[in-house]
N, C-alpha and C positions, 0 to 999 in steps of 0.2 A: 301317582296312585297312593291309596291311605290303605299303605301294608297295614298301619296298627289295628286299625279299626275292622278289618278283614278278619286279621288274627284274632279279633277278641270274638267275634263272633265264632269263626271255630270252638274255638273252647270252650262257649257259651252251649253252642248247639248240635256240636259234634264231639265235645269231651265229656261235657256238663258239668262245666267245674261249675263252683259257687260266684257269688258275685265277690265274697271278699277275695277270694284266691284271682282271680281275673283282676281288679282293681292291685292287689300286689304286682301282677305280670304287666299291665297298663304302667302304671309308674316306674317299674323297672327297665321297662323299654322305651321308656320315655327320655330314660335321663342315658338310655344308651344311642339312639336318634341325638339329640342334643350335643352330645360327646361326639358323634361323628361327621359333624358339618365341619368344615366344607365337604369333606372326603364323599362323605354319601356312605349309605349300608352296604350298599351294590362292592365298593371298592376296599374295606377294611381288612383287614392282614391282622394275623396272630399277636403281631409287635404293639400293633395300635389297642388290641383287646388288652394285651399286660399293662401297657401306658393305664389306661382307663383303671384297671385294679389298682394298679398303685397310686392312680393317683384317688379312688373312695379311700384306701386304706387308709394313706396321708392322713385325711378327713377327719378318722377316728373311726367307721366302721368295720364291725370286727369280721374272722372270721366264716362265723357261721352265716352272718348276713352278706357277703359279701358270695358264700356259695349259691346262695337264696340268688343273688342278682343272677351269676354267671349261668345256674339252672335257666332262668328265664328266659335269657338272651340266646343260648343255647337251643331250647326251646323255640322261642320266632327263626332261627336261621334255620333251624331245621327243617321248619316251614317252609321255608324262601326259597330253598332250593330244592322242594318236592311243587312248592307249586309256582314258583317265580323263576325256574330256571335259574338263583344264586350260582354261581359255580361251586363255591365253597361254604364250608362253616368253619369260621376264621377262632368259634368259642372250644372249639375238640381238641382235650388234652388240655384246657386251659382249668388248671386249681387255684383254689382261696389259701391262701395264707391259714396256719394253723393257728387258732386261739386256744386259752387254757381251757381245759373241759371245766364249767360251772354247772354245780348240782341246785338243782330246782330244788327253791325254798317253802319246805311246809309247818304248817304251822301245829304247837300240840292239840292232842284231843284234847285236853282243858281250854285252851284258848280257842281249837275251835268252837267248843262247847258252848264258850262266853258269848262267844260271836252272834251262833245262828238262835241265842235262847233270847228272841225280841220278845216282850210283851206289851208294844202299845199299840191300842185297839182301833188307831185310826185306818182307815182303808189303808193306804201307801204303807205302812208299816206293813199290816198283814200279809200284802202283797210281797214285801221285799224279806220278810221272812219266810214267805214261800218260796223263793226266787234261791235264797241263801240253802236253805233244808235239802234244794234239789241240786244245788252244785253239790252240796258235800255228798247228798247220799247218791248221787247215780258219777260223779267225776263228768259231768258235762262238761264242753268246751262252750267256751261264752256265745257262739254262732250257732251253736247246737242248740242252745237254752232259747235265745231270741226268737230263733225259725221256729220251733216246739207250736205244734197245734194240739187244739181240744182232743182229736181221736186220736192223737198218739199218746194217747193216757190210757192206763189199762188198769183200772183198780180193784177188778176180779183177782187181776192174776198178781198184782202187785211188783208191773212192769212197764218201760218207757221206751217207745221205738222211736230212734232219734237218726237223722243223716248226717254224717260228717266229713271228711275231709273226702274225696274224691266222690265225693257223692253216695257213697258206702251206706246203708243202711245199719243200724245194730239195734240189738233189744238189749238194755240194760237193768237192771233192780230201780226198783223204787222201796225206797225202806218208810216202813210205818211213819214215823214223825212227817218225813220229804210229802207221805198222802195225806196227812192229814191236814199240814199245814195249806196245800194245794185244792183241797177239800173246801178248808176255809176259806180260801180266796177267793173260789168260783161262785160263792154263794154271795160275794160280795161285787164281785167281776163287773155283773148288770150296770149297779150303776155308773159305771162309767163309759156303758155303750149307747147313749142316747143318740151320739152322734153318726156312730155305725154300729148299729145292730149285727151286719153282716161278719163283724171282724173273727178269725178263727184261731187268732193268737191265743194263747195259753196267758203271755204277761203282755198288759197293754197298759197305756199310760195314761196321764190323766186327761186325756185328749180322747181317749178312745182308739187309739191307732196301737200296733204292735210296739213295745218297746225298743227302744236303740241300745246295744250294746255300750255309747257311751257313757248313758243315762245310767246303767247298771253298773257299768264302773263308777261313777260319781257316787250314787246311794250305799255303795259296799264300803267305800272308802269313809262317807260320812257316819256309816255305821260302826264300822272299826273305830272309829274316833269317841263316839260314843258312849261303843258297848266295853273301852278300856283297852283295847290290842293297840301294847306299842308294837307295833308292824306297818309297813306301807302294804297292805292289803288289796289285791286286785283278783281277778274273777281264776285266773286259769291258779293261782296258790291255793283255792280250797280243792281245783281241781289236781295238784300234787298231795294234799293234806289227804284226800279219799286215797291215791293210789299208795301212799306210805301208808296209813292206818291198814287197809286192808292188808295189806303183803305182811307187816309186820303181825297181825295177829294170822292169818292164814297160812303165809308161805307160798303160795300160791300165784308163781311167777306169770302162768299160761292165763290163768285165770283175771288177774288185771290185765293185761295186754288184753283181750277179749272185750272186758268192760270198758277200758279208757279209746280200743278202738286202731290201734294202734297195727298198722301194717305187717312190721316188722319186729319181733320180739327185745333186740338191742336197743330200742329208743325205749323199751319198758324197763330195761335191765340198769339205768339212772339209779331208779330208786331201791335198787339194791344195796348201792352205795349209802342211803341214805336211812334203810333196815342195819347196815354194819355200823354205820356212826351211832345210832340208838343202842343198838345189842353193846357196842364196846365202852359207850357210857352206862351202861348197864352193869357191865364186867368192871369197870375200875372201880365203881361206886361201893358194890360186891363183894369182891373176891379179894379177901384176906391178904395175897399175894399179889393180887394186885394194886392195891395203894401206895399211892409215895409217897416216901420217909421225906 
């Protein structure tokens, strides 16, 4: 029997993950299947699930990805033994290895600044300058951005309904520049729907089909190179650079957790760390008493 392909349907059609979260959980359980030949899934033991940790760990995968697997795995036995009769779930009580906490790198208001102020008039530029304007002003996640249709634009109210991780709906700001830039695009959009008229993408390519995520990582990166950011520049760092800019000028910890979307208030509470790094260069720069001799 093709437990995976069962289980991914679950989740498909009874959880509603996304397709990227499914395709993580497919790969994940794929290389845990693989790991467990001969033995079989039916037969694995707690001892066999640590073996397997230690031996991604070996590898060089860190902590937190290594929790990411064990979720997964977790996840399918739990399955197995509500509807495959498993006897056990051999991943319970099983942890990831702790890694160092790393703070998510954002980039300054100046350099974002540099970044999203494109001015070349070709179509793909305008485009990818609308694409940039709308990471920084609303903190989308790159999956968030790519799904984005025509009606979840709202430029009455000067706001953007987007779905994100567990299928979660949110309505976030769309700020003046992110609508205008957006404004412009769409009046440009046309010509490159000869091929499908029908398409509802917000960013589509020069094909006419909705954009790929990787294709936006490539144009970001060739634009950072461009527009002068020495940074290796990728889509979810303007998505940190939104959530540090606004905290630092607001304070306003409830309020990004809301916008970026974010379940749990501690995975917003990062870039706190990263408003004290700012404020305490701030302080040494400053304060009389604090410079050293």
């Amino acid at each position: 029997m093709d437990y995976l392909s069962e289980y991914l349907d679950f989740l498909h059609f009874e959880r509603g993950l996304s397709d990227n979260t499914r395709n993580n959980y497919e790969r994940d359980i794929q290389q845990l299947i693989a790991l467990s030949q001969p033995t079989g899934l039916a037969n694995l033991q707690i001892t066999q699930i640590r073996k397997y940790v230690a031996m991604l760990h070996s590898k060089g995968l860190g902590g937190r990805s290594i929790a990411r697997v064990l979720s997964s795995w977790r996840g399918f036995f739990d399955y197995l033994v509500q509807r495959h009769q498993f006897k056990c779930n051999p991943v319970i009580g099983m942890r990831a290895p702790k890694s160092p906490k790393s703070l998510p790198h954002a980039l300054s208001i100046e350099q974002t600044t540099k970044l999203v102020d494109i001015h070349d008039d070709d179509i793909l530029s305008q485009r990818d300058h609308a694409i940039l304007e709308l990471f920084y002003s609303s903190g989308l996640r790159l999956s968030e951005l790519v799904n984005l249709n025509i009606e979840q634009l709202d430029f009455a109210e000067g706001t953007v309904t987007v779905t994100g991780k567990g299928n979660k709906t949110r309505i976030v700001p769309l700020g003046t520049h992110a609508a205008s830039a957006i404004q412009n695009w769409l009046g440009l959009r046309t010509q490159l729907l000869t091929r499908n008229p029908a398409e509802k993408a917000v960013f589509i390519s020069k094909q006419g089909r909705r954009i790929s995520g990787r294709n936006i990582e490539y144009r970001l990166k060739t634009w950072s190179i461009k527009q002068g950011i020495n940074s290796s520049v990728h889509p979810h760092m303007l998505r940190h650079s939104f959530a540090t800019h606004v905290l630092q000028s607001s304070g306003d910890l409830r309020a990004v957790q809301e916008m970026l979307g974010h379940a749990n208030i501690s995975t917003t509470q990062v870039y706190t760390h990263l408003d004290y790094q700012h404020l305490t260069k701030v302080y040494d720069a400053a304060h009389p008493r604090a410079k050293k001799k």
